[in-house]
C-alpha positions as CSV (number, residue, x, y, z in Angstrom):
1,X,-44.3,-82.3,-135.8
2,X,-41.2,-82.1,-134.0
3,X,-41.0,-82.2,-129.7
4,X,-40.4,-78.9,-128.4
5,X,-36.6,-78.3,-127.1
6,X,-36.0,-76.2,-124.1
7,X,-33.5,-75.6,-121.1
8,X,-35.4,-74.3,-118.5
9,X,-36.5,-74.3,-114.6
10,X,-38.6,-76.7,-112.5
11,X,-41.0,-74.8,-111.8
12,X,-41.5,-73.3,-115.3
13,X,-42.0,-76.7,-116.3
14,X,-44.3,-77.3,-113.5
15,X,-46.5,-74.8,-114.7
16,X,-46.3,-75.9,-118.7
17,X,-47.3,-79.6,-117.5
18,X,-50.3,-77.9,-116.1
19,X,-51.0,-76.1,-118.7
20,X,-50.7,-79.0,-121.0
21,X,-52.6,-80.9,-118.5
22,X,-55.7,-78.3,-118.9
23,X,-55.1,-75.9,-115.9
24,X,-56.8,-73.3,-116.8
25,X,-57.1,-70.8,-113.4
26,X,-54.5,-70.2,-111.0
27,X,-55.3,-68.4,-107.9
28,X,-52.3,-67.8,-104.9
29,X,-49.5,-65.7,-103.0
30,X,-45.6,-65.3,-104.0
31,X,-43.3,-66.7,-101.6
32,X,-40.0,-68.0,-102.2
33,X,-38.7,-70.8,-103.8
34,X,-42.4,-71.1,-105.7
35,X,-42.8,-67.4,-107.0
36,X,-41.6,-68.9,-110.6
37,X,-44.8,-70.9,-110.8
38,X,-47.2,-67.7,-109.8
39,X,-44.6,-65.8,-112.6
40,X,-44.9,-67.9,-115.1
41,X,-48.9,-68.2,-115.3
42,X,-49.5,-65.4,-114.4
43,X,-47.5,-65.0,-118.8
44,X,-48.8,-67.8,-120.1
45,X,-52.4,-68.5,-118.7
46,X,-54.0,-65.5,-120.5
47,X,-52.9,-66.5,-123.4
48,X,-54.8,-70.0,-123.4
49,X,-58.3,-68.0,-121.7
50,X,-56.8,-68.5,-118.5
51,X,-57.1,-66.6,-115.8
52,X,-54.4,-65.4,-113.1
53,X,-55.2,-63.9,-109.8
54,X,-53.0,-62.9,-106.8
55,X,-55.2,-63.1,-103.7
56,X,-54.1,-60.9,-100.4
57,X,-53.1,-64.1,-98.9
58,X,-52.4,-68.0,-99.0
59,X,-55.3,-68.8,-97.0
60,X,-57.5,-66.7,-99.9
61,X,-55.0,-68.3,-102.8
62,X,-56.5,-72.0,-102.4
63,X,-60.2,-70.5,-101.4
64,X,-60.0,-68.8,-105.5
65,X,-58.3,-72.3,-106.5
66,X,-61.4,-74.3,-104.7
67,X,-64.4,-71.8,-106.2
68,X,-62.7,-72.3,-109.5
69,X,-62.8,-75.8,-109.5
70,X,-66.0,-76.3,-108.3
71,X,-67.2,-73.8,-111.0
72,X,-65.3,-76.1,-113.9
73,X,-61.8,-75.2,-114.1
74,X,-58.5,-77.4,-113.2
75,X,-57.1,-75.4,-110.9
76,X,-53.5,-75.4,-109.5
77,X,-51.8,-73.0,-106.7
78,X,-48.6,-73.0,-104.9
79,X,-46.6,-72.2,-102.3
80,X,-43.6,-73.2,-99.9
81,X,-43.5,-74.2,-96.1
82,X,-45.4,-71.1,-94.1
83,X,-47.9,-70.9,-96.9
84,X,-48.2,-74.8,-96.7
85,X,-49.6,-74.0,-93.3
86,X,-51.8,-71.5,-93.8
87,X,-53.6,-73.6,-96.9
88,X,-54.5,-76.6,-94.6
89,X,-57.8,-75.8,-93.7
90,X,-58.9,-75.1,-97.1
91,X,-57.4,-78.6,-98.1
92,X,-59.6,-79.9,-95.4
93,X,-62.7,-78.5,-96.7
94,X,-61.5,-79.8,-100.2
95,X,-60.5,-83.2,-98.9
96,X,-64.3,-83.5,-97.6
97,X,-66.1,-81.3,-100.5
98,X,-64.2,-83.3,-102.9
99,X,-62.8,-80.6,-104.7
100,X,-60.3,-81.6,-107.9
101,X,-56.9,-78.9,-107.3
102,X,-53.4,-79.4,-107.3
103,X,-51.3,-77.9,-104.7
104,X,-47.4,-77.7,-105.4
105,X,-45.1,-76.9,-102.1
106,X,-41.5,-76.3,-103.4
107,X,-40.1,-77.3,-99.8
108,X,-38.1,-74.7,-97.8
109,X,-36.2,-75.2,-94.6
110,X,-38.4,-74.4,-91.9
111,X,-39.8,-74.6,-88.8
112,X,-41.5,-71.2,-89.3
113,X,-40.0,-68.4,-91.6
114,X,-36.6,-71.1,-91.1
115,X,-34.5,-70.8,-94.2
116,X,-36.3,-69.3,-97.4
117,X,-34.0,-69.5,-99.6
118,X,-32.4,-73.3,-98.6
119,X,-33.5,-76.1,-99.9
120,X,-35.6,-79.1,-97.2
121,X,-37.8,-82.4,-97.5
122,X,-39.4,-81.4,-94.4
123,X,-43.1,-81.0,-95.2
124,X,-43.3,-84.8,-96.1
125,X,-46.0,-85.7,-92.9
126,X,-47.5,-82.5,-93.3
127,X,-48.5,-83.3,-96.6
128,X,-50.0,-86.6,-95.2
129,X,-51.4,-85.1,-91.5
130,X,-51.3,-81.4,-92.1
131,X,-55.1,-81.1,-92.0
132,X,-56.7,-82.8,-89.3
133,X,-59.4,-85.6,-89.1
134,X,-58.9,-88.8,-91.1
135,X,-58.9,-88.2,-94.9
136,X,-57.2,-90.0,-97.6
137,X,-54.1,-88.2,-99.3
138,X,-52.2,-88.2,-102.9
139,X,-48.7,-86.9,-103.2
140,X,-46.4,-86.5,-105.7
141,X,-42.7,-85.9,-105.8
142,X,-40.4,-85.4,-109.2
143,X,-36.8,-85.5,-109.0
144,X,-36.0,-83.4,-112.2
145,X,-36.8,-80.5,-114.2
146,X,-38.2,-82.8,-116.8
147,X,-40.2,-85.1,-114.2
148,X,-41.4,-82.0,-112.7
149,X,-43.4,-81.6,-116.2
150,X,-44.8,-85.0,-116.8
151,X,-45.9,-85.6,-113.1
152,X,-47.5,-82.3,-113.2
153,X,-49.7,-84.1,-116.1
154,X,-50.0,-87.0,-113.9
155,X,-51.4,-84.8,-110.6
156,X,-53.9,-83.1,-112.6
157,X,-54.9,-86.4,-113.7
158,X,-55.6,-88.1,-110.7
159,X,-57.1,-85.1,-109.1
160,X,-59.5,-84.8,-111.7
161,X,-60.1,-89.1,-111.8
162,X,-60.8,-89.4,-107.7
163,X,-62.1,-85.6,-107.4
164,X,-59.4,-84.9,-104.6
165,X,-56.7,-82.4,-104.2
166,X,-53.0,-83.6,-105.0
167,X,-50.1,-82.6,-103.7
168,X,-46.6,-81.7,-105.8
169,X,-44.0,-82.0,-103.3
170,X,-41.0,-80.5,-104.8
171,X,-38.3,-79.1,-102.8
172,X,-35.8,-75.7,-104.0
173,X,-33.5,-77.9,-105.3
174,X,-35.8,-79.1,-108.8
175,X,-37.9,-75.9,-108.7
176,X,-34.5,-73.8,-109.2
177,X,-32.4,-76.0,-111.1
178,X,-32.3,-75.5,-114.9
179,X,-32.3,-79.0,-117.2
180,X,-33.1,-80.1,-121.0
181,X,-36.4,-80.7,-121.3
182,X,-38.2,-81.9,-124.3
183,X,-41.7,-81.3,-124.0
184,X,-44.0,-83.2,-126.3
185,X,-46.9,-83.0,-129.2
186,X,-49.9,-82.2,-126.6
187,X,-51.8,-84.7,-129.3
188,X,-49.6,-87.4,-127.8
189,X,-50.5,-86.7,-123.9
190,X,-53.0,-88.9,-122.0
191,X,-55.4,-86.0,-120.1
192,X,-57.9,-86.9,-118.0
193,X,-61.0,-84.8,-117.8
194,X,-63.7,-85.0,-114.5
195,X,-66.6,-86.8,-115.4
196,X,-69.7,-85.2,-115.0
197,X,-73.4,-86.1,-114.6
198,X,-75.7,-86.8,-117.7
199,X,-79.1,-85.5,-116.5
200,X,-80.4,-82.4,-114.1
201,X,-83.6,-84.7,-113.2
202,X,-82.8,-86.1,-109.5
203,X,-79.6,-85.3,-109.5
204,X,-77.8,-85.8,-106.5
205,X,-74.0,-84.3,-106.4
206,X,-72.5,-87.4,-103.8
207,X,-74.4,-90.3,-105.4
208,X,-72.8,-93.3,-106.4
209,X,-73.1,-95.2,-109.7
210,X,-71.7,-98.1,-111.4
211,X,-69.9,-99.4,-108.2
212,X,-67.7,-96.1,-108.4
213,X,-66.4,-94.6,-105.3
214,X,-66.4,-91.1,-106.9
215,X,-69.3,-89.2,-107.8
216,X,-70.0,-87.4,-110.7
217,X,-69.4,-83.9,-110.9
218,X,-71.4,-80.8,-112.2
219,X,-70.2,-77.3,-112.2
220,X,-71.8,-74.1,-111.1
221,X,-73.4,-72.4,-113.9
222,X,-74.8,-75.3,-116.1
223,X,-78.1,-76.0,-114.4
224,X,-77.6,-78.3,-111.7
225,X,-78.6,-77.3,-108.0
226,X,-76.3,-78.7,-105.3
227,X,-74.9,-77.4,-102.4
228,X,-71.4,-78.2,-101.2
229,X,-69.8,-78.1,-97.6
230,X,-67.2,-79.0,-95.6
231,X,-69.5,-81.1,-93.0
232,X,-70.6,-84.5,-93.0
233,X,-73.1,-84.8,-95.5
234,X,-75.0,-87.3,-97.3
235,X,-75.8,-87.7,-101.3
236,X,-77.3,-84.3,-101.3
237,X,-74.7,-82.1,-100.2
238,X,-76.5,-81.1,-97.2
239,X,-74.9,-81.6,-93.6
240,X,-75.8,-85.0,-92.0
241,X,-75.1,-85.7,-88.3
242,X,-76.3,-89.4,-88.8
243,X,-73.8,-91.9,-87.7
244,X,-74.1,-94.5,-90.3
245,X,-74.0,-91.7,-92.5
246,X,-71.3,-90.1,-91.4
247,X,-69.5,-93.5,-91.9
248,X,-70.6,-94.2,-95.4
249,X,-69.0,-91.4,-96.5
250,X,-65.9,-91.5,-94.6
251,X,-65.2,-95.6,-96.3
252,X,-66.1,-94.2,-99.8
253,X,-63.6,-91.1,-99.5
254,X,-60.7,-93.5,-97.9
255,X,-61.7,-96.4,-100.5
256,X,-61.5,-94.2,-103.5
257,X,-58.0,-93.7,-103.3
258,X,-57.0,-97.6,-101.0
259,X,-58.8,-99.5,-103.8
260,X,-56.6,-98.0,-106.6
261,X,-53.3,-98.2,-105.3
262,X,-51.9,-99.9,-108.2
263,X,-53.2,-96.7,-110.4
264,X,-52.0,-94.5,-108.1
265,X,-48.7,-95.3,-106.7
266,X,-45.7,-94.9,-108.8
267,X,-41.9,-95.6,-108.2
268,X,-38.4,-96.3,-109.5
269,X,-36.2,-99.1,-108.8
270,X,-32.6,-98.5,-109.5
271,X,-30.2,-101.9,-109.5
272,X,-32.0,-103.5,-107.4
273,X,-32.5,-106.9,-108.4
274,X,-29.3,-108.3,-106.7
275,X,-29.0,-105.9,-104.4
276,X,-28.5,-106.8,-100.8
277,X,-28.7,-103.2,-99.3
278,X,-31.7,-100.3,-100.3
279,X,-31.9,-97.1,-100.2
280,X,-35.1,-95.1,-100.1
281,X,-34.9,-91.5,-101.3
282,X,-36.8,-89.3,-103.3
283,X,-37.2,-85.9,-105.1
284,X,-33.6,-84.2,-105.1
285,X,-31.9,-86.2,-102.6
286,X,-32.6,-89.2,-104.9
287,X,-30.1,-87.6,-107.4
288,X,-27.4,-87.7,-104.6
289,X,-28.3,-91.7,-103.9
290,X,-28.0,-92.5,-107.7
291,X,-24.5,-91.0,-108.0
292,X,-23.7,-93.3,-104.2
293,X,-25.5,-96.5,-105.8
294,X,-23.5,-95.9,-108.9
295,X,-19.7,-95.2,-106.7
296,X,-20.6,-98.0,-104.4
297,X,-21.2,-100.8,-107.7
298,X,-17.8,-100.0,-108.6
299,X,-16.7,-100.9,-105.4
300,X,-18.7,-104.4,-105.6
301,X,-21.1,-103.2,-103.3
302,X,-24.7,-104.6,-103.7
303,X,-26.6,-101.8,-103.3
304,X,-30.0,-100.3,-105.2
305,X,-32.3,-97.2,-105.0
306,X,-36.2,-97.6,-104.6
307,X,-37.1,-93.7,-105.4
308,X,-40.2,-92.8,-104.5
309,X,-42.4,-90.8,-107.5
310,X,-45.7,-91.6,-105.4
311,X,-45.3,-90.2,-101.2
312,X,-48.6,-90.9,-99.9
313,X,-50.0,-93.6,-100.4
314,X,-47.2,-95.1,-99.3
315,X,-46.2,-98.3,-101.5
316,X,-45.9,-100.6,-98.2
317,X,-46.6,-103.4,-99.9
318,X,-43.2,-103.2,-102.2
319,X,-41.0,-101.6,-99.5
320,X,-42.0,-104.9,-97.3
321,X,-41.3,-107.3,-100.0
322,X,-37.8,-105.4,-100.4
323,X,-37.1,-105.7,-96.8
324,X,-37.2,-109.2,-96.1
325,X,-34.7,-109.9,-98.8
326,X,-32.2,-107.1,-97.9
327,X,-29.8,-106.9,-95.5
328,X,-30.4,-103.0,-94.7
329,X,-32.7,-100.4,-95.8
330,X,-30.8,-96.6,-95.3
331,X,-33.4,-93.8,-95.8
332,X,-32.1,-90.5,-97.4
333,X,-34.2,-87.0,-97.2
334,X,-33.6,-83.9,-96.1
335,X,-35.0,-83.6,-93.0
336,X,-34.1,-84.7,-89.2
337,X,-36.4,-87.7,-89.6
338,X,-40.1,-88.3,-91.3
339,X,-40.2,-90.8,-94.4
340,X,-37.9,-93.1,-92.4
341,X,-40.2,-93.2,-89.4
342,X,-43.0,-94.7,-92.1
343,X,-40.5,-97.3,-93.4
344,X,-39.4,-98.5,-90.0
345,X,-43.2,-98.6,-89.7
346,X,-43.6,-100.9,-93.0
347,X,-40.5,-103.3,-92.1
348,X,-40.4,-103.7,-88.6
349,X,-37.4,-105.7,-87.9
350,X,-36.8,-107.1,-91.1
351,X,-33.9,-105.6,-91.8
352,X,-31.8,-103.1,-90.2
353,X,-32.6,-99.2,-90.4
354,X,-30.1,-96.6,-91.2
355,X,-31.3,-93.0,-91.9
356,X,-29.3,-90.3,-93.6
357,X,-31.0,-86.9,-93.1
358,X,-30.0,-83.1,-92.8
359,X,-32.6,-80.3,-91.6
360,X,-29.9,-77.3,-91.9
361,X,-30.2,-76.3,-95.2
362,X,-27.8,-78.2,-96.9
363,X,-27.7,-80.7,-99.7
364,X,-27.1,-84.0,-98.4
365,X,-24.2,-85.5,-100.6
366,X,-23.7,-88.6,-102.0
367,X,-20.0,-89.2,-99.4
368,X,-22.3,-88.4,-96.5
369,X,-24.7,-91.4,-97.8
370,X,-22.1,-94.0,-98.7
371,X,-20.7,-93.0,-95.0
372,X,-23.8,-93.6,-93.4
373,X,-24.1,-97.3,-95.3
374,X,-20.7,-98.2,-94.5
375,X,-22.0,-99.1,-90.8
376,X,-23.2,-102.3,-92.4
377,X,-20.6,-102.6,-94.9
């Protein structure tokens, strides 16, 4: 059988990696640049046995996308900056219920209302910090249409393996744009499916086995009787004010996702074996640092890009390594300042820091990044 041909939008292909990737509910409110992906499944899930529901608000959008899951469905909603906001408390009680849901924010400018129709990196800490207490995080950012459909596979997978909500942080830029795609034989596709409990005798819905950090998970409806809430609780589901407790389950959530970094984090390194200056980018201003890597090679410039496909966690690990060989590290997003703040973090003094950011709507351009690197050039 042949691979399907088409020439579509990111955020049509957003929502066809979900599908492929088994979403079969999603629950949330139109807001511009993510309408497409409330548009588009609001067509197509019906005709899989999907269901489709616009709720009065964001807040009630991700509340539908939570009971869904919980009841047995991967679940997807999405949104752009304001509704970002709104969502975080629900992402909270997901972080600590352990609810499997993919949330895609197609970045806007912002603070506020800010620019609806511009394109912005700017909700990269919010993705990370949005929702308070300590909680571990999983983010995801493509940099084309086609990318936009395979890591859509990819955050449905891991939400479903560490039974945590992932975010999709694409920006207006991919979720507008139209590219080739080619979308494969679904036969071909690696899905992952939650795993879920064997027996209804003792069961427990936040016990351990096997030396996993993630428990198995049963749905509502097929027998099993567990309760589920946002407060500290123990293997039970039921609230716990114990300290130790309290503890215990606060290592297992933050270990289930530091103890598979290698499965988790993802990136791209771009000529960078020889290359004595880096830059970090990612999503759509990543497009803009290709086209400087590639100008600046012809002008016997060492230079490479490290694109980030994994936000949070963070890959620290490689960034440091990278640093103490180069002579500078530039980073390039579209915002007044928030990725490069965690790489200064990761380097120290290693290397110098140059960052190339805009927070006015406007596509940074690959002049205005071979500019900013010719301070060290």
């Amino acid at each position: 059988m042949k691979n399907n041909v088409q020439f579509i939008q990111g955020n049509k292909a957003c929502v066809l990696g979900a599908l492929d990737a088994g979403m079969m509910f999603f629950g949330g409110y139109p807001i511009t640049p993510s309408t497409e992906l409330a548009e588009v499944s609001a067509v197509e899930l019906p005709k899989v046995g999907g269901k489709f529901i616009q709720m009065e608000d964001e807040i009630a959008g991700i509340a539908a996308v939570i009971g869904a899951s919980l009841a047995g469905s991967k679940a997807m909603t999405a949104t752009s900056g304001p509704g970002f906001s709104l969502k975080q408390e629900n992402i909270g009680f997901a972080m600590m219920a352990e609810v499997p849901l993919v949330i895609v924010n197609v970045q806007r400018g912002g603070p506020s209302t800010g620019l609806p129709t511009s394109p912005s990196q700017g909700d990269m800490m919010q993705a990370k910090w949005g929702t308070h207490g300590d909680h571990p995080v999983i983010a995801l950012t493509p940099n084309s249409v086609q990318e936009s459909y395979y890591m859509m596979i990819r955050a449905f997978n891991l939400a479903e393996k560490y039974r945590t909500p992932v975010m999709f942080m694409t920006d207006e830029v991919i979720g507008h744009m139209r590219e080739k795609i080619v979308i494969p034989e679904k036969e071909t596709l690696d899905i992952y499916d939650r795993k879920k409990p064997t027996s209804k005798e003792n069961y427990l819905p936040y016990e351990i086995k096997n030396n996993s950090f993630v428990p198995d998970m049963a749905s509502y409806g097929e027998g099993y009787r567990f309760h589920v809430t946002g407060l500290a609780h123990d293997e039970t589901g039921f609230p716990s004010n114990d300290t130790d407790n309290a503890k215990r389950l606060m290592d297992r959530l933050m270990n289930k996702i530091s103890h598979n970094l290698d499965d988790i984090i993802d990136y791209e390194e771009f000529m960078i074996d020889d290359a004595e200056h880096i830059i970090i980018s990612y999503g759509s201003t990543s497009r803009s640092v290709r086209s400087a890597v590639e100008q600046l090679r012809e002008e016997n410039v060492k230079v490479g890009l490290f694109r980030l496909k994994t936000v949070w966690p963070f890959p620290e690990e490689r960034v440091l390594e990278l640093s103490k060989k180069a002579k500078s590290i530039t980073v390039a997003e579209m915002n007044l300042g928030q990725m490069v703040l965690e790489t200064e973090r990761v380097i120290k003094n290693n290397s110098k820091l140059l960052f190339c950011g805009k927070g006015n709507g406007e596509f940074i351009t690959p002049e205005e990044i071979i500019n900013t690197l010719k301070e060290v050039l």
